[in-house]
C-alpha positions in Angstrom: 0.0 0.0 0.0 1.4 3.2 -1.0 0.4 6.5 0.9 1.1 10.1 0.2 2.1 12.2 3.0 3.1 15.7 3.8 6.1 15.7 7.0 7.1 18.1 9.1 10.7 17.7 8.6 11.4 19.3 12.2 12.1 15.9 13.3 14.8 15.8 11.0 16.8 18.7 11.5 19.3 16.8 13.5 20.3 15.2 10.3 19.7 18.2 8.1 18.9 21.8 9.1 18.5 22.3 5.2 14.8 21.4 5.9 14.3 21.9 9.7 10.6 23.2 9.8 9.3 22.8 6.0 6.6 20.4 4.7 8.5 17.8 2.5 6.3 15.6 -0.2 6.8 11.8 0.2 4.8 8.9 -1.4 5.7 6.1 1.2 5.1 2.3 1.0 5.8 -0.3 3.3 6.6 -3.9 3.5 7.3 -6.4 6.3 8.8 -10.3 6.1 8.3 -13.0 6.2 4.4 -12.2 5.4 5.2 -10.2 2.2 8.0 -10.4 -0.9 10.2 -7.6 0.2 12.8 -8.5 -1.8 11.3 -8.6 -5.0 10.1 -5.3 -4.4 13.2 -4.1 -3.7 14.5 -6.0 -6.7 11.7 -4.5 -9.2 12.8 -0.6 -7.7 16.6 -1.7 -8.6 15.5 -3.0 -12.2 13.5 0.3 -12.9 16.7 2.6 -12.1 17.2 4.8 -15.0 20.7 6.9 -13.9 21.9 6.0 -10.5 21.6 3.5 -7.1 23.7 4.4 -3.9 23.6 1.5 -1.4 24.7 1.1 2.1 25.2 -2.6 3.5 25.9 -4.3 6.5 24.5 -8.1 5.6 24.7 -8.5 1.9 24.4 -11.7 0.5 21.1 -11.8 -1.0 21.7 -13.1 -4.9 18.4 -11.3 -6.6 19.5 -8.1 -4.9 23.0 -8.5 -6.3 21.7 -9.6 -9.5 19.4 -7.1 -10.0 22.5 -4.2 -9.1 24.6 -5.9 -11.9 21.7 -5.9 -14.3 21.4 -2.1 -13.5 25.0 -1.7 -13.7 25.2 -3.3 -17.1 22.8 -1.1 -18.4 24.5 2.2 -17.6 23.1 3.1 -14.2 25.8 4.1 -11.8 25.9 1.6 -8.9 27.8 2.5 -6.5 28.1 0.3 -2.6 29.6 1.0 0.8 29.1 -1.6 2.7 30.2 -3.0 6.4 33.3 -4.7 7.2 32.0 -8.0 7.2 31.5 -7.8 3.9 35.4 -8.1 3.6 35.6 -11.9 3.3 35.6 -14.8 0.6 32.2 -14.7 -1.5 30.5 -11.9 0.3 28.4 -8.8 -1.5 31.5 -6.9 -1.7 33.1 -9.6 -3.7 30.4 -10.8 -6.8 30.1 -6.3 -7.1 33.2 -5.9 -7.2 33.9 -9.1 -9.8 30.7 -6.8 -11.9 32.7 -3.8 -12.1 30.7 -1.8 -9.3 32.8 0.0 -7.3 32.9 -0.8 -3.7 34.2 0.7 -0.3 34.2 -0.6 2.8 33.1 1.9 5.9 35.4 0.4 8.2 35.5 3.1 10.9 32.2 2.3 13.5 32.2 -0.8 15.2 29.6 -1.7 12.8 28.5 0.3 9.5 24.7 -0.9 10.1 22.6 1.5 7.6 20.7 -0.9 5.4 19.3 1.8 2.5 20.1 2.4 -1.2 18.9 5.5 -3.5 17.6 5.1 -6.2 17.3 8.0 -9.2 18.1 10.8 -6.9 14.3 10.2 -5.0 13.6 6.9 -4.2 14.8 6.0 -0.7 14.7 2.1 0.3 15.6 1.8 4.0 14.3 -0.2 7.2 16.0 -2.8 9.2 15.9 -5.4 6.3 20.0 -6.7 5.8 20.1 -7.7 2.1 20.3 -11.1 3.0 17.9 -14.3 2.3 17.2 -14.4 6.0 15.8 -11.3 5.7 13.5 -12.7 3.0 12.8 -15.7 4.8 13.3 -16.7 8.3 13.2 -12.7 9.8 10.9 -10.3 11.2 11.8 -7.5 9.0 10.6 -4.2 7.7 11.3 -1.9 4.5 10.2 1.4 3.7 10.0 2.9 0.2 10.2 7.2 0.6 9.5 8.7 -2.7 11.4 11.7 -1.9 13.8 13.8 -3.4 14.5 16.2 -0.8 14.2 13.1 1.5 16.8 11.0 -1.2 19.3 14.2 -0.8 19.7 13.9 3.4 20.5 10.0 2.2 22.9 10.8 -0.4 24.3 13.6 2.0 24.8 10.8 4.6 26.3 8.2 2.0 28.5 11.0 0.5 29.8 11.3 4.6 30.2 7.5 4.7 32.3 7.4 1.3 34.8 9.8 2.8 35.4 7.7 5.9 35.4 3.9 4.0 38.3 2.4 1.7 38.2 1.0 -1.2 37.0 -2.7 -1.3 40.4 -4.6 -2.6 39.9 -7.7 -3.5 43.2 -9.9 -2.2 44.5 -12.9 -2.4 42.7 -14.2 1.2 39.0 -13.0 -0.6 39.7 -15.2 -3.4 
């Protein structure tokens, strides 16, 4: 179900004082596992990117949301992933992006680099507590939020833009291999 809303963006001039105090549009859906097909929702929003999908990861290992970012990638959109540290191991997210040609850094700095969103075209924000994994899909209470946004998808992509400037770049070495 999708719902148009008007928010007072007060509540989010922690994050941003851009917008402290204004009404922001948003068309917002949600979705919760295991009950509903999160994943291929997320998947159709990746596969109808037109110009560009910023993700941030800590579980990432679902193969139809990695799929569906290489098919992206392979038709021009710019992908581009941060994800956590754990994500620096043999066969992880990091690894089959990488192996695609999207770039990848790893936010190595927190103790963990939990954010679980991507951006999609500048205004679509995914986001919830959903890891990109299949036990997200299918043994986990989880929930995702769709925020069709763009001032909503610029606090995101100022946050991600943060992010890239404290990760590294994901190298694949001979240990990932």
């Amino acid at each position: 179900m999708r719902i148009a809303v008007a928010i007072n963006t007060a509540a989010l001039m922690f994050a941003s004082p851009t917008y402290a105090g204004q009404q922001v549009e948003a068309l917002i859906s949600v979705c919760f596992t295991p009950a509903e097909q999160c994943e291929s929702q997320i998947v159709d929003a990746i596969d109808r990117a037109q110009s560009s999908i910023r993700v941030q990861a800590y579980g990432f290992t679902a193969f139809p949301i990695i799929h569906a970012l290489q098919r992206a990638a392979g038709r021009g959109v710019e992908v581009l992933a941060i994800l956590d540290k754990t994500n620096e191991r043999k066969y992880s997210g990091a690894t089959l992006l990488d192996a695609a040609g999207i770039p990848v850094w790893i936010d190595f700095e927190p103790a963990i680099a939990h954010n679980k969103i991507m951006v999609i075209d500048e205004h679509l924000t995914i986001g919830g507590s959903y890891n990109y994994t299949a036990a997200a899909q299918k043994r986990n209470a989880e929930n995702v939020t769709f925020t069709d946004s763009p001032e909503i998808a610029r606090q995101f992509i100022a946050n991600w833009d943060s992010r890239l400037k404290a990760s590294r770049v994901f190298e694949t070495s001979a240990e990932n291999q």
